[in-house]
C-alpha positions as CSV (number, residue, x, y, z in Angstrom):
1,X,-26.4,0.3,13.3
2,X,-27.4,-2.9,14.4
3,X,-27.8,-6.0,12.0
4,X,-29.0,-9.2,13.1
5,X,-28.9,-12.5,11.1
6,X,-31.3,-15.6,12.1
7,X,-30.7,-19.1,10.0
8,X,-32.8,-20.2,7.9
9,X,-33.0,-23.4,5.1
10,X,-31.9,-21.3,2.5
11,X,-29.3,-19.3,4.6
12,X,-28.6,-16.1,7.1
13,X,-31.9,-13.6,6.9
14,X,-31.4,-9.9,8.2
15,X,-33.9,-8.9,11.0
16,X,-34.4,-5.2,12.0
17,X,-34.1,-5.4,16.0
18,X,-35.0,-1.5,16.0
19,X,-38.3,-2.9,15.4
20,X,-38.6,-5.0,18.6
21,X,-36.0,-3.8,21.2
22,X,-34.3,-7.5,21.8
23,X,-32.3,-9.9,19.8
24,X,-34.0,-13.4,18.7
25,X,-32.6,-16.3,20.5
26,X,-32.0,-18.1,17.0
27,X,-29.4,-15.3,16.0
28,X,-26.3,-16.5,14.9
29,X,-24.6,-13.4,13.7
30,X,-24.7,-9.6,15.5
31,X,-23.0,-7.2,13.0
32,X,-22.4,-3.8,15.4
33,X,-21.3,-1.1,12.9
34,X,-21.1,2.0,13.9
35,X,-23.5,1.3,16.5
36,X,-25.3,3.4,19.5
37,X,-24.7,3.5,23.1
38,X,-28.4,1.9,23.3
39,X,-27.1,-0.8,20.6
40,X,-24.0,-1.9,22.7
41,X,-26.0,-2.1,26.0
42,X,-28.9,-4.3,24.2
43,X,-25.7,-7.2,23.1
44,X,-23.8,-7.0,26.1
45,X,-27.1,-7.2,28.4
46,X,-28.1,-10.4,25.7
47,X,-24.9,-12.2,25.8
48,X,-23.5,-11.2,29.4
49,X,-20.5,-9.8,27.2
50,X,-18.3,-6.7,27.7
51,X,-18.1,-4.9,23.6
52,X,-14.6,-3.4,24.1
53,X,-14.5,0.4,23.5
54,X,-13.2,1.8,20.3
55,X,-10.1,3.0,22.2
56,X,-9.8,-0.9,23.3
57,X,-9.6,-2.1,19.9
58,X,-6.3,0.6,18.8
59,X,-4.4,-1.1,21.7
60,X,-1.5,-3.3,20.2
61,X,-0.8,-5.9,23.0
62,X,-1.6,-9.8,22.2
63,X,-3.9,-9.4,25.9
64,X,-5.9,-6.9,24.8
65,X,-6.7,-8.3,21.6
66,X,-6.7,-11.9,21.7
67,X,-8.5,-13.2,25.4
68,X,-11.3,-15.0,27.1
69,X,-13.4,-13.9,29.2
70,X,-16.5,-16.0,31.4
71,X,-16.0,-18.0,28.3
72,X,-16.1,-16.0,25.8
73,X,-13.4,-15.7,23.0
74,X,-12.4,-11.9,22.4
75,X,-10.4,-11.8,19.5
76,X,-9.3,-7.8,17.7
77,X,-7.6,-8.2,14.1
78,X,-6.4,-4.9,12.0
79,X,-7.8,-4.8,8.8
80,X,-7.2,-2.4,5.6
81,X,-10.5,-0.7,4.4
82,X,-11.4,1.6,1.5
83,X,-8.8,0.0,-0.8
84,X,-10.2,1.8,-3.5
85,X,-9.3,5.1,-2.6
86,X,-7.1,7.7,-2.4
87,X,-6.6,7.1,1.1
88,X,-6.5,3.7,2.4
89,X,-7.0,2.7,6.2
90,X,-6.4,0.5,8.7
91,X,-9.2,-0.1,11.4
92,X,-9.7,-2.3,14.1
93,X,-12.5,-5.1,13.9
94,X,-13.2,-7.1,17.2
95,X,-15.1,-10.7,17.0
96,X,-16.5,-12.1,20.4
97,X,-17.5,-15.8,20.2
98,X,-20.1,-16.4,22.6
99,X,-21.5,-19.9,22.5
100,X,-22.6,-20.5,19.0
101,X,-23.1,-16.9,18.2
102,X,-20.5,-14.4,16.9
103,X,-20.5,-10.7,17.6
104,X,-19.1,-8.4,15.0
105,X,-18.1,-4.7,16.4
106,X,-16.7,-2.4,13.7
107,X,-16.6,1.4,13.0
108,X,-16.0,1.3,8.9
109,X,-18.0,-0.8,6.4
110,X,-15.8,-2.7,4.3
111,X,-16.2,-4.6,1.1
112,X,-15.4,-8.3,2.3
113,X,-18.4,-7.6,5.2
114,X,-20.8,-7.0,2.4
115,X,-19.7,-9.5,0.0
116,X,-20.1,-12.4,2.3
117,X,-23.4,-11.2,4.0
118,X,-24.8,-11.3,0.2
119,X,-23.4,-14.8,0.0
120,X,-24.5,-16.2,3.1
121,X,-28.1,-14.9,2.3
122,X,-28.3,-17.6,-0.6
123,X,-25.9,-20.6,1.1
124,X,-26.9,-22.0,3.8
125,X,-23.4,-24.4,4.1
126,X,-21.9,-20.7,5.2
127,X,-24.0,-20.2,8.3
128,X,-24.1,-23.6,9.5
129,X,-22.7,-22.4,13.0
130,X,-20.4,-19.3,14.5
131,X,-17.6,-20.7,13.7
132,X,-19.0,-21.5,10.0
133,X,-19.4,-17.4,10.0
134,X,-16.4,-16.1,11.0
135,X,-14.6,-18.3,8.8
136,X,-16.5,-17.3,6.0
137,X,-15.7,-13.6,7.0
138,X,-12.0,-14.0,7.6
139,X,-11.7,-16.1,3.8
140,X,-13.4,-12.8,2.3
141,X,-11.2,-10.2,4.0
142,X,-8.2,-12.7,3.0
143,X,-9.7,-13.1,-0.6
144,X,-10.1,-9.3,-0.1
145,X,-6.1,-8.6,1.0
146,X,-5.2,-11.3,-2.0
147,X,-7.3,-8.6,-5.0
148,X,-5.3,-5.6,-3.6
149,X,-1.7,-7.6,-3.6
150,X,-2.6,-9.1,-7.2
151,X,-3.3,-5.1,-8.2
152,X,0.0,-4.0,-6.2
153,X,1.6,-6.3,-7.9
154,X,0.2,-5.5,-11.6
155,X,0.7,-1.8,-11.0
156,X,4.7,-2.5,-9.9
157,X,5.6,-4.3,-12.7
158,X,4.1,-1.6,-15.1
159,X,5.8,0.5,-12.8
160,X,9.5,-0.9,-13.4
161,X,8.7,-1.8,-17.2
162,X,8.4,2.3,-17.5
163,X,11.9,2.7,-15.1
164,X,13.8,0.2,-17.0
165,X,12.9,0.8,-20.2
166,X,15.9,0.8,-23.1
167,X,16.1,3.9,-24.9
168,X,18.2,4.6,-28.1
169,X,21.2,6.2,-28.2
170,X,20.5,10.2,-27.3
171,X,17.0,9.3,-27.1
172,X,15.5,11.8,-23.8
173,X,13.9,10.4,-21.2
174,X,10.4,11.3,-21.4
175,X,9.2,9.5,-17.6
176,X,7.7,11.8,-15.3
177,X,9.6,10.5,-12.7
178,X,7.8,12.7,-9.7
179,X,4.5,11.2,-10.5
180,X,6.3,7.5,-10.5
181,X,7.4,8.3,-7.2
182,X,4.1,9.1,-6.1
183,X,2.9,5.7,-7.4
184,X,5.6,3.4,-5.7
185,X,4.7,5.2,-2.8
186,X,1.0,4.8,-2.6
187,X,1.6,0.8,-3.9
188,X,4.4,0.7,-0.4
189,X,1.2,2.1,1.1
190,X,-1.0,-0.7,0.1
191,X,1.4,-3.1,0.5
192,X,2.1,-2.4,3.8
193,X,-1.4,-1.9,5.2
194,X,-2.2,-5.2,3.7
195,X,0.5,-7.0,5.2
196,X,-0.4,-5.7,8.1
197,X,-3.6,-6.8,8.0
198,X,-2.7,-10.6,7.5
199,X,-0.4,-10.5,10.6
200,X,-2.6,-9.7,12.1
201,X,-5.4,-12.1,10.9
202,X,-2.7,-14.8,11.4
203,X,-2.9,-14.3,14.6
204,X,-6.5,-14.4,15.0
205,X,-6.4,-17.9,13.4
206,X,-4.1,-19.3,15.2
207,X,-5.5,-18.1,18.4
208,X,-8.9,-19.7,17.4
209,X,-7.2,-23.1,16.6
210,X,-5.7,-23.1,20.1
211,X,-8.5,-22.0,22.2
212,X,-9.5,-24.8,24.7
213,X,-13.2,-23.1,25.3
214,X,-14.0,-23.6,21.5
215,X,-15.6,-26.9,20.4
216,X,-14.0,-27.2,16.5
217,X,-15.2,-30.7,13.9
218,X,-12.1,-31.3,12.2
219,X,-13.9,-30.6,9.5
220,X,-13.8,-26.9,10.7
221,X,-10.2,-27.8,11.9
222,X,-9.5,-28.0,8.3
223,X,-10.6,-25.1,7.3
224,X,-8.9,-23.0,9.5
225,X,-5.9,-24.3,8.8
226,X,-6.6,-24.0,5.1
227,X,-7.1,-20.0,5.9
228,X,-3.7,-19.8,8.0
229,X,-1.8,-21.2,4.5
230,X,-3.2,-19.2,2.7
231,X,-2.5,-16.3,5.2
232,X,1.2,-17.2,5.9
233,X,1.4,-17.6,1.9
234,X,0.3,-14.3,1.0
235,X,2.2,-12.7,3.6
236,X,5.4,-14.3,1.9
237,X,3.9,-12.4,-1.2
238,X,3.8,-9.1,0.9
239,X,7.4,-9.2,2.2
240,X,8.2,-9.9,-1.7
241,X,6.2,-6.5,-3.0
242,X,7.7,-4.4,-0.4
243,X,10.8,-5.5,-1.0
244,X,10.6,-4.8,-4.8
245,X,9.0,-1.3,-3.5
246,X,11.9,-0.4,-2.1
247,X,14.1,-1.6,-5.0
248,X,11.8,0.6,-7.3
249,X,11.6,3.4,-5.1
250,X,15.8,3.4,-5.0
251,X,15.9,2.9,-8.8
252,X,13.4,6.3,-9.5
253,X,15.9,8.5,-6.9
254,X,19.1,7.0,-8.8
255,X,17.5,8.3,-12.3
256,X,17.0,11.4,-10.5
257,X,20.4,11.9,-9.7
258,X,21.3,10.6,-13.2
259,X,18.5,13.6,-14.2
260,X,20.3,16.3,-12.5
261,X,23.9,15.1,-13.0
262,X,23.2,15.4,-16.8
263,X,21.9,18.8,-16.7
264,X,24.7,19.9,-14.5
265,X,27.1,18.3,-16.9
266,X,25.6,20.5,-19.9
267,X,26.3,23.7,-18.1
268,X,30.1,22.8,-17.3
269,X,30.8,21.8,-20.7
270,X,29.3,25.0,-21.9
271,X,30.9,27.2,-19.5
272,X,34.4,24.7,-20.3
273,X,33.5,25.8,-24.2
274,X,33.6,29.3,-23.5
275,X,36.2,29.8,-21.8
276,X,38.9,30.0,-24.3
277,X,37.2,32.8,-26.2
278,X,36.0,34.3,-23.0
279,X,40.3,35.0,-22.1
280,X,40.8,35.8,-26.0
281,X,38.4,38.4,-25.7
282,X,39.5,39.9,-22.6
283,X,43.0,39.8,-24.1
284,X,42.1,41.6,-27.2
285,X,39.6,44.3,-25.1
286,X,43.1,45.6,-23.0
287,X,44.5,49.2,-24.1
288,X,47.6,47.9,-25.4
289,X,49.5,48.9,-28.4
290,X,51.5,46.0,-28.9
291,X,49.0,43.6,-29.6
292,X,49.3,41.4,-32.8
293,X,47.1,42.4,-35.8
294,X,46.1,45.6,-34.4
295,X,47.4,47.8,-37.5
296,X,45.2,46.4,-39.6
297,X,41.8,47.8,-39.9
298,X,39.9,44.7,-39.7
299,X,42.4,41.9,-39.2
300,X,41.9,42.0,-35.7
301,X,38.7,41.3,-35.4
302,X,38.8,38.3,-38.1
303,X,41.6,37.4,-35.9
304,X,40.3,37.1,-32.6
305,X,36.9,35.6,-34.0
306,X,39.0,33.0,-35.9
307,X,40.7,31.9,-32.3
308,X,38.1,32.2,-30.6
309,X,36.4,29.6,-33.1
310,X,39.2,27.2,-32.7
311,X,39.7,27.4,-29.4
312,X,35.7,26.3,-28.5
313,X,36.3,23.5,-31.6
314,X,39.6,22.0,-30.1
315,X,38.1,21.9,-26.7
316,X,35.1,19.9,-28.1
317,X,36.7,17.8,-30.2
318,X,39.1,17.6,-26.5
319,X,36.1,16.6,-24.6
320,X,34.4,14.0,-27.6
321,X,38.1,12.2,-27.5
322,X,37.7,12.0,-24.0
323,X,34.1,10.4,-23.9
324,X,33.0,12.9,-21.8
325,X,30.1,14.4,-24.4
């Protein structure tokens, strides 16, 4: 799908090109999403621009993602999409600044695209040129990243309130420590893919800020520059969440071991506990006739029971003395 936005007084309008194959010379924004084989040849044969393949934009190396070329700016940032899900992802979004137009090519709609395209419909201040644009959409996917690490953030201290929590002396632990697991994990997830996404951006910025071939007011300067703080800052925030991830994460899989150490402790005291009247019966069970309290009729079955009592209760009241109960 192709969308094409044209400036007006009161902001960026969306034009159907489907409906007239060619792209208005007033277009200041082209939004490729998802777009045809017919799509990419109507830009490229526009602008004199090559759209880089979707197998271009998975490539890692600084060249491949940040150039020029015949004097256009290429530039290829990661960016986490459907946040909101189960399954977060990363995908690749190129921007190609061709004179004062910017080229959008992306193969997943996310929220920040939306948001600002709604915005820039009703404020005209946001689409004053391309740089205006893609300065608008880099402050919504960073406003974007920013939501998620506030939400990361909320869900990790809940998170470590539930880990940490003081219980009362032989209260049980009633956590379900599996499913906390699963939620430090899918928060690491987030986390990461987010701070992925602002190296990433950071990059972007700074490349823009250096490039010779783009004319910047400083009033645009500052803007940028505001973006990069606010970039560097939340990555700061990132390194923090993912380091308090992995403290979290070690904390669950020590409580575990606690877990299972306890358990395992309750069988050896009990098999401990039963194994003084465990010999006592096996002594009284041998065919001997020297035994003591045999004659009787029942004394030696009161007998062994009463040792057998007393050997369990000195052994527990061994093992409370001790501290090990």
């Amino acid at each position: 799908m192709l969308n094409v936005f044209v400036p007006r007084p009161h902001g960026l309008v969306r034009t159907d090109p489907a409906a007239e194959p060619r792209i208005p010379e007033d277009a200041l924004w082209i939004d490729m999403l998802e777009s045809t084989a017919e799509e990419e040849q109507l830009v490229e044969r526009t602008f004199n621009i090559e759209v880089p393949t979707r197998d271009e934009m998975k490539e890692i190396e600084t060249s491949s993602r940040l150039y020029e070329h015949n004097g256009a700016l290429y530039m290829t940032a990661t960016v986490a999409a459907q946040l909101d899900t189960d399954r977060p992802v990363s995908t690749a979004i190129t921007f190609i600044l061709v004179g004062n137009r910017l080229v959008t090519n992306r193969h997943i709609d996310t929220k920040p695209f939306q948001q600002f395209a709604a915005y820039a419909e009703n404020h005209s201040s946001a689409c004053q040129n391309a740089l205006a644009v893609l300065a608008g959409i880099i402050e919504a996917l960073t406003e974007r990243i920013a939501d998620i690490l506030e939400r990361v953030g909320a869900d990790l201290d809940t998170i470590s309130g539930s880990i940490f929590t003081r219980r009362g002396k032989g209260q049980p632990m009633s956590r379900d420590l599996r499913a906390l697991i699963e939620r430090i994990g899918f928060n690491g997830e987030l986390n990461s893919k987010a701070r992925e996404s602002l190296v990433s951006l950071g990059r972007l910025l700074m490349f823009v800020q250096q490039s010779g071939n783009v004319d910047m007011p400083n009033e645009q300067r500052d803007r940028f520059r505001s973006i990069s703080r606010d970039v560097v800052s939340l990555s700061d925030h990132a390194s923090f969440l993912g380091s308090k991830v992995s403290f979290l994460l070690e904390a669950t899989l020590g409580l575990i071991n606690v877990e299972q150490n306890n358990i395992i402790k309750i069988f050896s005291v009990a098999a401990v506990l039963f194994l003084p009247p465990t010999l006592i019966a096996s002594i009284y069970g041998m065919n001997f006739d020297l035994l003591p309290q045999l004659p009787g009729r029942y004394s030696d079955f009161f007998f062994a029971l009463m040792l057998m009592v007393a050997s369990m209760g000195v052994t527990f009241a061994f093992f409370k003395k001790k501290g090990w109960l």
